[in-house]
LUMKEKOL-368601 format. One record per atom (N, C-alpha, C, O): x, y, z. Coordinates in Angstrom, 3 decimals. Example, Ala and Ser with C-alpha at 12.3 -4.5 7.8 and 13.67 -1.06 7.14 Angstrom:
# residues 2
13.190, -5.690, 7.800
12.300, -4.500, 7.800
13.200, -3.300, 7.800
14.236, -3.319, 8.465
12.850, -2.250, 7.080
13.670, -1.060, 7.140
12.900, 0.030, 7.870
13.409, 1.138, 8.039
This chain:
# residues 223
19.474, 0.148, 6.470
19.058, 0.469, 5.123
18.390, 1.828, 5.065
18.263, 2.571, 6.039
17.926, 2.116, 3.686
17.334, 3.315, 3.681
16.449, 3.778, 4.712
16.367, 4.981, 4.960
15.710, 2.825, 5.398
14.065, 2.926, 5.473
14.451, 2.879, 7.403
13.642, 3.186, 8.279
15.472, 2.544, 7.558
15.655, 2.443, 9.249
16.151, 4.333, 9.050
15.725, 5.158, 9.857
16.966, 4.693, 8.010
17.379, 5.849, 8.092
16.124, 7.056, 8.471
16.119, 8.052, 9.194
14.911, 6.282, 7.427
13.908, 7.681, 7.298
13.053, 8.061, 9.329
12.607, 9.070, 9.874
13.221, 6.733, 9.723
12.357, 6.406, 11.014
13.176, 5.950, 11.959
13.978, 5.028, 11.803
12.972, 6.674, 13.110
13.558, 5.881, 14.778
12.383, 5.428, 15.563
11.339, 6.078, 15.631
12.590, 4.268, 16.166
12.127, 3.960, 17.066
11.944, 4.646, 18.045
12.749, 5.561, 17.875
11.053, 4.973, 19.641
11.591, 6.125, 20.138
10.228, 6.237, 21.397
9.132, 5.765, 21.094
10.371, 6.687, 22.343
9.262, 7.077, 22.910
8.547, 8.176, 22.894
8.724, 9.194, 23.563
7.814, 7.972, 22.193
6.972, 8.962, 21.300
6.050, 9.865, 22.351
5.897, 10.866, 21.651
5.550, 10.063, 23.222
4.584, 10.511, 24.236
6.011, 11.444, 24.800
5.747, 12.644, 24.718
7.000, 11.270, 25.178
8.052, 11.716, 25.978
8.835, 12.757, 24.981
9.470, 13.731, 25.385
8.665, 12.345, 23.483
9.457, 13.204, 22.534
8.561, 14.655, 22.886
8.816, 15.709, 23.469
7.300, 14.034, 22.142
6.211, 15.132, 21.210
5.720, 15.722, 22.665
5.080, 16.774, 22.696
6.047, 14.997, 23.886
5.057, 16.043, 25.104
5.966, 16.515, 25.931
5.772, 17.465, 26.690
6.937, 15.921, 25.838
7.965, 16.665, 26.975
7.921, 16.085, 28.270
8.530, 16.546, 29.235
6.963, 14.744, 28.300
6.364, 14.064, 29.106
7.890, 13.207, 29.646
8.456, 12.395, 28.915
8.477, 13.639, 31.290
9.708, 12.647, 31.492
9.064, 11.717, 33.052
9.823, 11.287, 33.921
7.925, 11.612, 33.077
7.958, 10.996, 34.135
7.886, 9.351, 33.789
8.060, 8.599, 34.747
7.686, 8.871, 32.726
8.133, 7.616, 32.280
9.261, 7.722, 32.037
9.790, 8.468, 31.213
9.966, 6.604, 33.090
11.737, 6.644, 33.148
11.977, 4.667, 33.273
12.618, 3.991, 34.078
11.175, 4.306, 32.140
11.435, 2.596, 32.323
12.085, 2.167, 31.348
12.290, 2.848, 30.343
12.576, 0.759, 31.536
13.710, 0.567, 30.413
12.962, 0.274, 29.089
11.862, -0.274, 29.020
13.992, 0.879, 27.652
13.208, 1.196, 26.580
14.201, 0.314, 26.101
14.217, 0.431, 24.876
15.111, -0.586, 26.510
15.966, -1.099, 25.527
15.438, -2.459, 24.939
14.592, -3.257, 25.344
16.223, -2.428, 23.871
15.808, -3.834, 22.556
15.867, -4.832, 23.345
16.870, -5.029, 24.031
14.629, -5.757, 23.383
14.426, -7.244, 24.520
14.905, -8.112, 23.527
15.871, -8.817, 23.819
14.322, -8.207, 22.211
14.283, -9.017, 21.437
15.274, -9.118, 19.716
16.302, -8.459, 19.563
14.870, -9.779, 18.919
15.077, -9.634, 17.666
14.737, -9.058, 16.711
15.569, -8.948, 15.810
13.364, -8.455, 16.526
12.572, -7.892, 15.858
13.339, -6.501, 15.856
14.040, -6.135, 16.800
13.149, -5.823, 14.791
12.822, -4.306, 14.306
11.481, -4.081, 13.769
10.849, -4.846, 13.040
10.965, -2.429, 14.417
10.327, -2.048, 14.277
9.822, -0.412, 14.318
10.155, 0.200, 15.332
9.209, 0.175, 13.506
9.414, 1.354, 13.418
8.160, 1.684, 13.294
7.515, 0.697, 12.938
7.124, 3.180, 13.500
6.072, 3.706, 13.601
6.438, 4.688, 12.451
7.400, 5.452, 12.526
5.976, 4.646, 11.860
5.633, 6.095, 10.314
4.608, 6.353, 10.357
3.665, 5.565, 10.294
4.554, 7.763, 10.499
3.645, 8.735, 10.650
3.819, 9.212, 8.841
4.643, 8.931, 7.971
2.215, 10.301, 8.900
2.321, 10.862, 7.711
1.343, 11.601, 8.444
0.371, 11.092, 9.002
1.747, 13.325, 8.420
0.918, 14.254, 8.755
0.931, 15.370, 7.872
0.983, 15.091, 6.674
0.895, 16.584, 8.197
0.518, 17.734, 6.753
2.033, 18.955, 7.399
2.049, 20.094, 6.933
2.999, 18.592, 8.288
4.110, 18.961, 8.421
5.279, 18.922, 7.848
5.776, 19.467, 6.863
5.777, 17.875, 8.966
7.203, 17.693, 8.785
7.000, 16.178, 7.886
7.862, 15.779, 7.102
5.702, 15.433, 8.160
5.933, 13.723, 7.627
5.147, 12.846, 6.830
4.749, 11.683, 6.895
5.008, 14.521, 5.491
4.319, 14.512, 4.067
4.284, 13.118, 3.631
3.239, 12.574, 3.273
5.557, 12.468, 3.663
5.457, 11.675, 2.731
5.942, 10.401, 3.202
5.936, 9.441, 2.432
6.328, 10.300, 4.290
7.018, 9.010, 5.156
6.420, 7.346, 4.266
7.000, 6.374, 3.782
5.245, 7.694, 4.403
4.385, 5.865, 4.623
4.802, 5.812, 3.247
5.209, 4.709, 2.882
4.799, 6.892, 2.252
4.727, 6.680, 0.699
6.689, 6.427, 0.507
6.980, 5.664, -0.415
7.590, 6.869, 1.105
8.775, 6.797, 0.941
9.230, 5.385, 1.676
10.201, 4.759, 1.251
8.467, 4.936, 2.795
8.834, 3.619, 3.545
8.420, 2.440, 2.400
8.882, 1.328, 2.143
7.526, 3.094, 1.951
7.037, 1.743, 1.166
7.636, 1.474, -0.239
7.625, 0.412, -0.860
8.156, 2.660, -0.601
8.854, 3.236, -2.046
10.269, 1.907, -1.863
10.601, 0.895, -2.480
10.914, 2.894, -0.280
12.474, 1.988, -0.206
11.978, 0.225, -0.495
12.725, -0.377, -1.266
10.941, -0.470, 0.009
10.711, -1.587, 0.347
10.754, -2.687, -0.875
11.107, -3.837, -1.139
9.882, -1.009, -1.670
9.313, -2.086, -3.351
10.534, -2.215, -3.824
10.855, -3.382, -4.050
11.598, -1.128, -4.129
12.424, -0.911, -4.776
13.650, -1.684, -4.604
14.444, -1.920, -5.514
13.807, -2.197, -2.983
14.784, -3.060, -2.726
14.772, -4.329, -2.418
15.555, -4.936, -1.688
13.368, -4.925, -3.304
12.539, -6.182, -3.318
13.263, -6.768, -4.020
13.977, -5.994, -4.655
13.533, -8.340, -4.338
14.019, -9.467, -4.733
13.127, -10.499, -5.315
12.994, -10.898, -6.472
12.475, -10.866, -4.054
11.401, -12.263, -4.760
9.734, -12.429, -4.920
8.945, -13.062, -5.622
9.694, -11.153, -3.477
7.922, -11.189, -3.464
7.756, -10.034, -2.828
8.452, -9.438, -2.006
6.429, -9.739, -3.476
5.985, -8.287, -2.641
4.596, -8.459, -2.860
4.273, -8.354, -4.044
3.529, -8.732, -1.924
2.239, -8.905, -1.366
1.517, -7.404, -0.983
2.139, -6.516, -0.399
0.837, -7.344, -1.190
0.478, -5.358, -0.835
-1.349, -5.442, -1.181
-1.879, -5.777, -2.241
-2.150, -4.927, 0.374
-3.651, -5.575, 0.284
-4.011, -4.415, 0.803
-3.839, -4.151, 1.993
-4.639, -3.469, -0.194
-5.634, -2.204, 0.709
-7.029, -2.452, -0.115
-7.340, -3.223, -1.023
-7.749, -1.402, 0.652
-9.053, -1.146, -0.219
-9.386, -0.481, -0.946
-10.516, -0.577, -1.425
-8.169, 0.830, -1.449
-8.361, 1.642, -1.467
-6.587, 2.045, -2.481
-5.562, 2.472, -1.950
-6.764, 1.748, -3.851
-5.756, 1.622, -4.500
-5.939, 2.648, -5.944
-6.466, 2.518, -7.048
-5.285, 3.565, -5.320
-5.066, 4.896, -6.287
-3.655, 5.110, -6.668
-3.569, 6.271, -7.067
-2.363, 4.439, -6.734
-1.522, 5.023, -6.587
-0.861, 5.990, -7.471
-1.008, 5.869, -8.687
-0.055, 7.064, -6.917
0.654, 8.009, -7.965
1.619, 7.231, -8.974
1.755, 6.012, -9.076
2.201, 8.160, -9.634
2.777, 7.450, -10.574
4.454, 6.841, -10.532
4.960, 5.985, -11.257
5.015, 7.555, -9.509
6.098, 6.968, -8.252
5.945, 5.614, -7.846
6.798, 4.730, -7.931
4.646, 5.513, -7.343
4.756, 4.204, -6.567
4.180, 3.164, -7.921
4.460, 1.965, -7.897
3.527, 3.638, -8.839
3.133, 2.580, -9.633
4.373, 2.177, -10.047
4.857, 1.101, -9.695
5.042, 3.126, -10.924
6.201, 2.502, -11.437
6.871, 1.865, -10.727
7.401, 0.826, -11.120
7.034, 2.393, -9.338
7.903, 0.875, -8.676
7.802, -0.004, -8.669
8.766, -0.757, -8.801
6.286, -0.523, -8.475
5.536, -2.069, -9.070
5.801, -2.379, -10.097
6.400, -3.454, -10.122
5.583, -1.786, -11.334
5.761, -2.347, -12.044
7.520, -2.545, -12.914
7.826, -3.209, -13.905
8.181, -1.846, -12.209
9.249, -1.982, -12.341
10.184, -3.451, -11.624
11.007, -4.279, -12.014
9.436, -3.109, -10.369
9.751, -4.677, -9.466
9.584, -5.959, -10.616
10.497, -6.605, -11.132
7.834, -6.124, -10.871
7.791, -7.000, -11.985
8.525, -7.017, -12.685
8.910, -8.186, -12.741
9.252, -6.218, -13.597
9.971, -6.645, -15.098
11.251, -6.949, -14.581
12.070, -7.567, -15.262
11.529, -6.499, -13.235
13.106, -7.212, -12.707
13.269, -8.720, -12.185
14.386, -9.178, -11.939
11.939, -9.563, -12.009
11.308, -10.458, -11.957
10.616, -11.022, -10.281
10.491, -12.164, -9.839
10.394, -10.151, -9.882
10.086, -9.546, -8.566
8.244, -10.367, -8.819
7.442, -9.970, -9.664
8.034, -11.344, -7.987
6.263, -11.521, -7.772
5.960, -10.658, -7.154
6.426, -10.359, -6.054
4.622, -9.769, -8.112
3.752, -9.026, -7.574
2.582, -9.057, -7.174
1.851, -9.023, -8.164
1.988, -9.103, -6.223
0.661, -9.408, -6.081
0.100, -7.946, -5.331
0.761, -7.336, -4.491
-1.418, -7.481, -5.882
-1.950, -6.714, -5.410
-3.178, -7.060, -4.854
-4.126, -7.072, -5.639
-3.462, -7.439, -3.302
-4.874, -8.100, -3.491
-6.221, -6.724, -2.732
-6.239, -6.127, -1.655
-6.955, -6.710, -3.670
-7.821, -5.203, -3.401
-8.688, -5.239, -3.642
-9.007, -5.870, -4.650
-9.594, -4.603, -2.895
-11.362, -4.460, -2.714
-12.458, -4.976, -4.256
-12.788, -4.190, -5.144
-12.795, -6.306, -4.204
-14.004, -6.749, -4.848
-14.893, -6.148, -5.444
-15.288, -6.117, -6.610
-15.330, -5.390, -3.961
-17.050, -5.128, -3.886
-17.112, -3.395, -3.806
-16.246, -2.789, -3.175
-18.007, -2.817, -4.376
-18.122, -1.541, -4.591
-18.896, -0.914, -2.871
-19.965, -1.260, -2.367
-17.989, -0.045, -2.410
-17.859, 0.319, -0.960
-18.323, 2.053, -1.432
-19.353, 2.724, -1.368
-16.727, 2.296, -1.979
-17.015, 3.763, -3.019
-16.965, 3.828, -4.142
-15.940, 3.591, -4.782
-18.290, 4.234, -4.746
-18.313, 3.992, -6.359
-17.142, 4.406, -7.134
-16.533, 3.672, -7.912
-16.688, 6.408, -6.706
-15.461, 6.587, -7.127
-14.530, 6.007, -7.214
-14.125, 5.610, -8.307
-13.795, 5.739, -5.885
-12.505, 5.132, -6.392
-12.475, 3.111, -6.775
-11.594, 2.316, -7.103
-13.969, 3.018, -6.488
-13.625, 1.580, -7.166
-13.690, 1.411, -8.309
-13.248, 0.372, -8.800
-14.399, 2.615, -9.247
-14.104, 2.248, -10.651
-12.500, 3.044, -10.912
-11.483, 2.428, -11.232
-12.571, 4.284, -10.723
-11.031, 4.880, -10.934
-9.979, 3.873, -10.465
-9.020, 3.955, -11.232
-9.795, 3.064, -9.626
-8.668, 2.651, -9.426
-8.676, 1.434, -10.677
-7.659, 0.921, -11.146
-9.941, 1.156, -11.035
-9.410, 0.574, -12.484
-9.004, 0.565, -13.704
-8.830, -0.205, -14.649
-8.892, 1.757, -13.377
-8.227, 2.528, -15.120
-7.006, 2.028, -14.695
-6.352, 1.843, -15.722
-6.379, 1.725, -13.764
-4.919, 1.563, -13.624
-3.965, -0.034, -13.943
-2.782, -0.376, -13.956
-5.965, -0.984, -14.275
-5.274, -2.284, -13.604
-4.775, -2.487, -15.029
-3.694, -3.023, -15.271
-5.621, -2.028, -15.974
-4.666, -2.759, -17.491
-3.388, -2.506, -17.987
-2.715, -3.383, -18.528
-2.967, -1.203, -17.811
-1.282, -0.988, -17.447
-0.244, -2.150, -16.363
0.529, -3.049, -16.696
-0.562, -1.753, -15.298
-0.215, -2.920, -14.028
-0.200, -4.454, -14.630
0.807, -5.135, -14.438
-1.305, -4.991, -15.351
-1.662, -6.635, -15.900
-0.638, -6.449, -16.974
0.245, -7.306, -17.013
-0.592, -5.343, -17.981
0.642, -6.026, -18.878
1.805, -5.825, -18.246
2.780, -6.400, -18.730
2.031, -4.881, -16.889
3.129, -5.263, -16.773
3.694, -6.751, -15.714
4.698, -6.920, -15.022
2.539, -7.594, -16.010
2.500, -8.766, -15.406
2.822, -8.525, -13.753
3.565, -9.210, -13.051
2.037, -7.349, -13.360
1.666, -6.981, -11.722
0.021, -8.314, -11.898
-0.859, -8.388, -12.755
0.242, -8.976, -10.870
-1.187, -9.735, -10.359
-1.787, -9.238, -9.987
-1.378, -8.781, -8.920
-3.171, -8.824, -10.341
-4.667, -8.478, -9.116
-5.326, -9.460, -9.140
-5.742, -10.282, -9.957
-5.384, -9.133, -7.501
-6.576, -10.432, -7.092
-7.831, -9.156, -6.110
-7.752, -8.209, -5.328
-8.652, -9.791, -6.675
-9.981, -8.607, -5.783
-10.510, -9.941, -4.999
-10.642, -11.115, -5.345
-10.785, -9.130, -3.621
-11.267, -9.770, -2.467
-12.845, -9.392, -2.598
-13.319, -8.261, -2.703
-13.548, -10.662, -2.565
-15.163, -10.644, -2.923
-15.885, -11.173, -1.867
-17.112, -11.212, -1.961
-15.227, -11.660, -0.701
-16.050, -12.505, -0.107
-16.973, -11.385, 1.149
-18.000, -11.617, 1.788
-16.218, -10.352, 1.124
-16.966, -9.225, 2.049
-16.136, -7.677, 1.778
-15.329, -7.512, 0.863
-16.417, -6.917, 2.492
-15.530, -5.496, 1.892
-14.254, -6.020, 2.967
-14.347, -6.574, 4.063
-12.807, -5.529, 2.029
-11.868, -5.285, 2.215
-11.340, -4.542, 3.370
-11.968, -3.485, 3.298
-10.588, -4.461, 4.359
-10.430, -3.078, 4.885
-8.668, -3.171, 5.951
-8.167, -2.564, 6.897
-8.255, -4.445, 4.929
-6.593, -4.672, 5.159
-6.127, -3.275, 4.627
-6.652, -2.558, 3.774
-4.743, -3.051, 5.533
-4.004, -2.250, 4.680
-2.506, -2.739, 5.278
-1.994, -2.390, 6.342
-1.945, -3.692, 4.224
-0.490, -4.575, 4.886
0.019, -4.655, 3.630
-0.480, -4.276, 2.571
1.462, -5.390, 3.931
2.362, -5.294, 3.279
3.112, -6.280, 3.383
3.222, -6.474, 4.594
3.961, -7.357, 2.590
4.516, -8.096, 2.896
5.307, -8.214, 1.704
4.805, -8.535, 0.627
7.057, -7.858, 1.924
8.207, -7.778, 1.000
9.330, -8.933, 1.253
10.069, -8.866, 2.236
9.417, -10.024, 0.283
10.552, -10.867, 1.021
10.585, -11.490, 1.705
11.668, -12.055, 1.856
9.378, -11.883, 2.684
9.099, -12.909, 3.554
9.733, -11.939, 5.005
9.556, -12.420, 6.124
10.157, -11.143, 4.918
10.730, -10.233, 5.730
10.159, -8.876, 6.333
9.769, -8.550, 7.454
10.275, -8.248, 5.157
9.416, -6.534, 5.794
8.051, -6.424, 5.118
7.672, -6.335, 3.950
7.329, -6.473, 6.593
6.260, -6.239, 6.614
5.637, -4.991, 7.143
6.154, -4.350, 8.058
4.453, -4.632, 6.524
4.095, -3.133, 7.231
2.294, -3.141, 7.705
1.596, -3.216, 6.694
1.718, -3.096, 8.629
0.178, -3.042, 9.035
-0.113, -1.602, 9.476
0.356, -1.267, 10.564
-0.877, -0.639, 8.727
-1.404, 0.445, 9.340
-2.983, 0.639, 8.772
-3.933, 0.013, 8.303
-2.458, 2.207, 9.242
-4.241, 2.869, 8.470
-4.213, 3.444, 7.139
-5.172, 4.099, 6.728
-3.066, 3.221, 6.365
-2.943, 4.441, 5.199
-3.659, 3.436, 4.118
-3.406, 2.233, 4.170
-4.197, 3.752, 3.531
-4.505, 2.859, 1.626
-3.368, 3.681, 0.938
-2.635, 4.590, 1.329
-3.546, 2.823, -0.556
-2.211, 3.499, -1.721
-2.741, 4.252, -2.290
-2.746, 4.052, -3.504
-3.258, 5.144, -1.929
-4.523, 6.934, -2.565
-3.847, 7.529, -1.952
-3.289, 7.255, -0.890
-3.822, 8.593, -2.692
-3.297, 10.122, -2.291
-4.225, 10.844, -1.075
-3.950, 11.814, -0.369
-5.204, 10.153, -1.101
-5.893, 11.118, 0.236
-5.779, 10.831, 1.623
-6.295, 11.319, 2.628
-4.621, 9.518, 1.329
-3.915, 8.456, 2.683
-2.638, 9.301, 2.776
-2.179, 10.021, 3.662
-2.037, 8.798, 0.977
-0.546, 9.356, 1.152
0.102, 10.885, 1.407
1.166, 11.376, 1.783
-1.520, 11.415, 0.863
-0.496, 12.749, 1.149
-1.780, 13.924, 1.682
-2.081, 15.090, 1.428
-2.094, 13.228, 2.230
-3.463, 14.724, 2.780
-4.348, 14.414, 4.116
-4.889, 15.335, 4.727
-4.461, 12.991, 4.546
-5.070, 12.407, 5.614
-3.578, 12.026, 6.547
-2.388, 11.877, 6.270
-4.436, 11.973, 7.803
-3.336, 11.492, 8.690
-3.404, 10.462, 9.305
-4.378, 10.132, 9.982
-1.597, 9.311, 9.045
-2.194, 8.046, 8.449
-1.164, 7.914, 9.832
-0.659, 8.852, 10.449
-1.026, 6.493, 10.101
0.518, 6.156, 10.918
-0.159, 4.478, 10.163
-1.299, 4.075, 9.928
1.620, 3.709, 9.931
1.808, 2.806, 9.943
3.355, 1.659, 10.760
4.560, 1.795, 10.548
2.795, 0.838, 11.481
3.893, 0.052, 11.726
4.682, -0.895, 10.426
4.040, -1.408, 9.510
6.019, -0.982, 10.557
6.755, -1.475, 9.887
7.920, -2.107, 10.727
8.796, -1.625, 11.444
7.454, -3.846, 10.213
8.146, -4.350, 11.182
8.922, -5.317, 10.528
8.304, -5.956, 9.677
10.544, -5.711, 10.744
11.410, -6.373, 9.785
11.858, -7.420, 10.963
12.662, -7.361, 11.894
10.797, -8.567, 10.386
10.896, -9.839, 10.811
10.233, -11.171, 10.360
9.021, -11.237, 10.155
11.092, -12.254, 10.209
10.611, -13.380, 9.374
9.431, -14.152, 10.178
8.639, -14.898, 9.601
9.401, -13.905, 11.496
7.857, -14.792, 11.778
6.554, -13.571, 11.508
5.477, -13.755, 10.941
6.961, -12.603, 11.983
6.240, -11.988, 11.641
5.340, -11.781, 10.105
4.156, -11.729, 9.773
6.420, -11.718, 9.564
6.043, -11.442, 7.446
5.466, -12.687, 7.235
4.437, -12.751, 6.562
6.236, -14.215, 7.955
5.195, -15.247, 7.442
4.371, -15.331, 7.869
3.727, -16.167, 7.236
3.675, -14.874, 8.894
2.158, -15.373, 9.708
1.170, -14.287, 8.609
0.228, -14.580, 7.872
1.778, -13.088, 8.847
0.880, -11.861, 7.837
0.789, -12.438, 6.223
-0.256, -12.339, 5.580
1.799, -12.937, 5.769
2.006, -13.616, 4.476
0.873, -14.895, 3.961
0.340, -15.142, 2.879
0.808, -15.674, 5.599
-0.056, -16.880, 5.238
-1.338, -16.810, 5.616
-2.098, -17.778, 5.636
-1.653, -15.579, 5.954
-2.749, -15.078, 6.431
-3.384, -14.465, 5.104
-4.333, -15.098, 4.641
-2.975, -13.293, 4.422
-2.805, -12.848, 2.947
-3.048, -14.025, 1.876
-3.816, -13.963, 0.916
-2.284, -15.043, 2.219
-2.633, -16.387, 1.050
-3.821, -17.270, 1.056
-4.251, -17.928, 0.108
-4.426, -17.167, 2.605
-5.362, -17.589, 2.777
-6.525, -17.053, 2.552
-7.543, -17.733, 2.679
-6.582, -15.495, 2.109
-7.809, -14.986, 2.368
-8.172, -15.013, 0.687
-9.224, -14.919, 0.054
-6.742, -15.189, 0.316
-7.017, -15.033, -1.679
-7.551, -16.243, -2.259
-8.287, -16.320, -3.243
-6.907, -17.581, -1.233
-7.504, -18.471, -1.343
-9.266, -18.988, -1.092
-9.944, -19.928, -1.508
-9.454, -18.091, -0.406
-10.976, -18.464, 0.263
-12.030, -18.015, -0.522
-12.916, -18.805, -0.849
-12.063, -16.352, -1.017
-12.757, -15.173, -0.967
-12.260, -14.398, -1.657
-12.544, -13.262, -1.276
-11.422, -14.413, -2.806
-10.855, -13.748, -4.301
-10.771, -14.115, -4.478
-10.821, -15.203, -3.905
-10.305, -13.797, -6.310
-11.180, -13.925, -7.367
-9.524, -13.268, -8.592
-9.770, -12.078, -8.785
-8.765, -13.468, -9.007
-7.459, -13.244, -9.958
-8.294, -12.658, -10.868
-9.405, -13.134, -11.103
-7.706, -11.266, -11.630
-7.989, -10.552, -12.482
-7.185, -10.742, -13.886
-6.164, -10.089, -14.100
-7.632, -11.543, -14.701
-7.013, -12.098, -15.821
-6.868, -10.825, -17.171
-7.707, -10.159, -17.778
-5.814, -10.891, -17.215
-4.997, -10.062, -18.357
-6.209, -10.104, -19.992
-6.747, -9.151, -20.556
-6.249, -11.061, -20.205
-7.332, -11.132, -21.809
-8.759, -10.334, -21.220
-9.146, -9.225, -21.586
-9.602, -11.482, -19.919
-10.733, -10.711, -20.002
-10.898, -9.236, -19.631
-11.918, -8.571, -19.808
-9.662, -8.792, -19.050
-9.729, -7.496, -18.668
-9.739, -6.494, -19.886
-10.200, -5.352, -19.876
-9.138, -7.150, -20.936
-9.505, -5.857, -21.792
-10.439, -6.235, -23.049
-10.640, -5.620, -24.096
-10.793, -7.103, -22.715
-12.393, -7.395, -23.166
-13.439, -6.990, -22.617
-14.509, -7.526, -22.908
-13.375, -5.889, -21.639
-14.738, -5.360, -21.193
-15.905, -4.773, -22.006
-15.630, -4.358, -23.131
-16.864, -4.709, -21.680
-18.041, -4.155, -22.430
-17.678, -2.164, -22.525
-17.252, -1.308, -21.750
-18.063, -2.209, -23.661
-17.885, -0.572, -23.840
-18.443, -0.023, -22.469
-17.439, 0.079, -21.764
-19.562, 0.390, -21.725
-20.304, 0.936, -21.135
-19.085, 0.733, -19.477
-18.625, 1.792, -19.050
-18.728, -0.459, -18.793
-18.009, -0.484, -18.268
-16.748, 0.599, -18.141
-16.448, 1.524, -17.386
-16.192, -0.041, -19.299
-14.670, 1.228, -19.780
-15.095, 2.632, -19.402
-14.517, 3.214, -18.484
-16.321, 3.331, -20.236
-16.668, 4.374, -20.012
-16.974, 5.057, -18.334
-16.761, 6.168, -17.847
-17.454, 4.025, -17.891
-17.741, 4.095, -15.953
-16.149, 4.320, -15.673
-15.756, 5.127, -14.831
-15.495, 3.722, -16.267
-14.196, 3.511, -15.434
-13.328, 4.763, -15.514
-12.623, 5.328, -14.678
-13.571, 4.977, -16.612
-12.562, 6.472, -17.252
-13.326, 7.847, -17.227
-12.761, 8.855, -17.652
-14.705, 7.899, -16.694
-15.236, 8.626, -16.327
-15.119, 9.093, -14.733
-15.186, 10.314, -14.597
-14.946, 8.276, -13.413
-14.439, 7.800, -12.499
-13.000, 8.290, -12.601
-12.771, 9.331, -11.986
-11.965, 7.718, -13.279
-11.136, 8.083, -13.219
-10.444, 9.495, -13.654
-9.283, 9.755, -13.337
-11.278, 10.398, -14.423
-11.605, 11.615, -14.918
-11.941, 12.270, -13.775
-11.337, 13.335, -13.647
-12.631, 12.021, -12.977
-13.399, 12.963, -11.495
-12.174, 12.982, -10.597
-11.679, 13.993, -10.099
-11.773, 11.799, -10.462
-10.748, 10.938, -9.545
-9.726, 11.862, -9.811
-9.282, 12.291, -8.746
-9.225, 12.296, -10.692
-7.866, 13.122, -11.049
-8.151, 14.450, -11.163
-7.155, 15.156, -11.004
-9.403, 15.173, -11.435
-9.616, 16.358, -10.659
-9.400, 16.707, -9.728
-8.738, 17.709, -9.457
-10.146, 15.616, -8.664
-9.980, 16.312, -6.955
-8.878, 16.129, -6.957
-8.484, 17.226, -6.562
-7.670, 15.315, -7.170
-6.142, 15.169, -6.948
-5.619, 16.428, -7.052
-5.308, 17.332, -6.277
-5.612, 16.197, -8.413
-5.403, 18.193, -8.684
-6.171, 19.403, -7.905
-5.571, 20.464, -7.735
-6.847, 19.315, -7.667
-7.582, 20.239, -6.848
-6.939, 20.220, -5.436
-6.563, 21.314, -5.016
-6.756, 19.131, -4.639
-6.292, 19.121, -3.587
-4.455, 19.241, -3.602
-3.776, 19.109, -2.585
-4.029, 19.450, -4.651
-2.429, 19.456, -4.802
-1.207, 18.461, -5.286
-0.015, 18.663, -5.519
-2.297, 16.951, -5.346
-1.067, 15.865, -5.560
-0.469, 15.994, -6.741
-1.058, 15.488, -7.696
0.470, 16.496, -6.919
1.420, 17.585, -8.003
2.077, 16.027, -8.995
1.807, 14.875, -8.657
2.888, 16.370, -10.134
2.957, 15.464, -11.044
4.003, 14.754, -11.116
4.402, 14.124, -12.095
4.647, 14.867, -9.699
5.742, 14.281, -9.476
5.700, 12.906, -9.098
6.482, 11.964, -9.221
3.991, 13.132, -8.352
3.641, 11.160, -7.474
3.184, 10.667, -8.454
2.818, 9.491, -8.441
């Protein structure tokens, strides 16, 4: 598929160093696929944000997606919420508890768009957040360091594994269901836009700062 196209598997120490004195067998033992995406300020701008783009986009029944740290451009939103209206379950489960004042109110200017487009948030309350996984289809799953912010996707240097396998996606999957079950909290469509004036204002004030530095740092109007 797309997403085996963007990434090879590969011995990475031997590519990037020239390093040949590891000469052991590298061949496929098993069933699993799996791939390493990098995102650096080179050649691999945009990898984690394009791996995850192919994933949403060629979703079917479920797509699970848990950072702390949920800014996304306007690329990847629409894919969510595009998934939803094709009838794709969306679930976003993301940081509760205020860690960074900025982006925990800015990333909520985003949720009342996302809720009508019947995208789910669930905020994790029982301690700070600090997942960053993925689970599409019961199948492709992804665990790294990047969050869905531009200062992951396109300016920090992130690597994530992405791995296309069904025990895998279900253990990460029932792991994900369990934690929403325990220790979040579903973000309901009515009370959300029943907030108190003073709130809104935090939020869109936040999200006002939040889209400065973007601009300031370059994330151009294409994400």
């Amino acid at each position: 598929g797309r997403l085996w196209g963007l990434v090879a598997w590969a011995n990475f120490r031997q590519r990037w160093m020239g390093d040949t004195r590891h000469t052991g067998d590298y061949s496929v033992k098993g069933t699993q696929r799996a791939a390493l995406v990098v995102r650096d300020n080179l050649h691999h701008r945009s990898d984690i944000e394009d791996a995850y783009l192919a994933a949403i986009e060629a979703a079917r029944e479920e797509i699970i997606l848990a950072c702390a740290y949920f800014f996304p451009g306007v690329r990847f939103r629409h894919a969510l919420m595009n998934a939803a209206a094709r009838g794709v379950r969306v679930i976003l489960l993301l940081q509760g508890r205020v860690e960074y004042a900025l982006l925990h109110y800015a990333s909520r200017a985003l949720y009342g768009a996302l809720l009508d487009a019947r995208v789910q948030i669930v905020e994790y309350r029982k301690s700070f957040l600090h997942a960053k996984v993925a689970v599409i289809d019961g199948r492709w799953a992804t665990v790294g360091s990047s969050n869905i912010d531009p200062f992951s996707l396109l300016l920090a240097r992130e690597a994530n594994i992405v791995v296309d396998d069904e025990t895998f996606a279900r253990e990460l999957r029932d792991s994900l269901i369990e934690h929403m079950r325990e220790g979040a909290a579903p973000v309901e469509r009515e009370h959300w836009h029943k907030q108190p004036l003073m709130t809104r204002v935090r939020i869109w004030i936040a999200y006002g700062i939040a889209r400065f530095l973007i601009g300031w740092f370059g994330y151009g109007g294409k994400h």
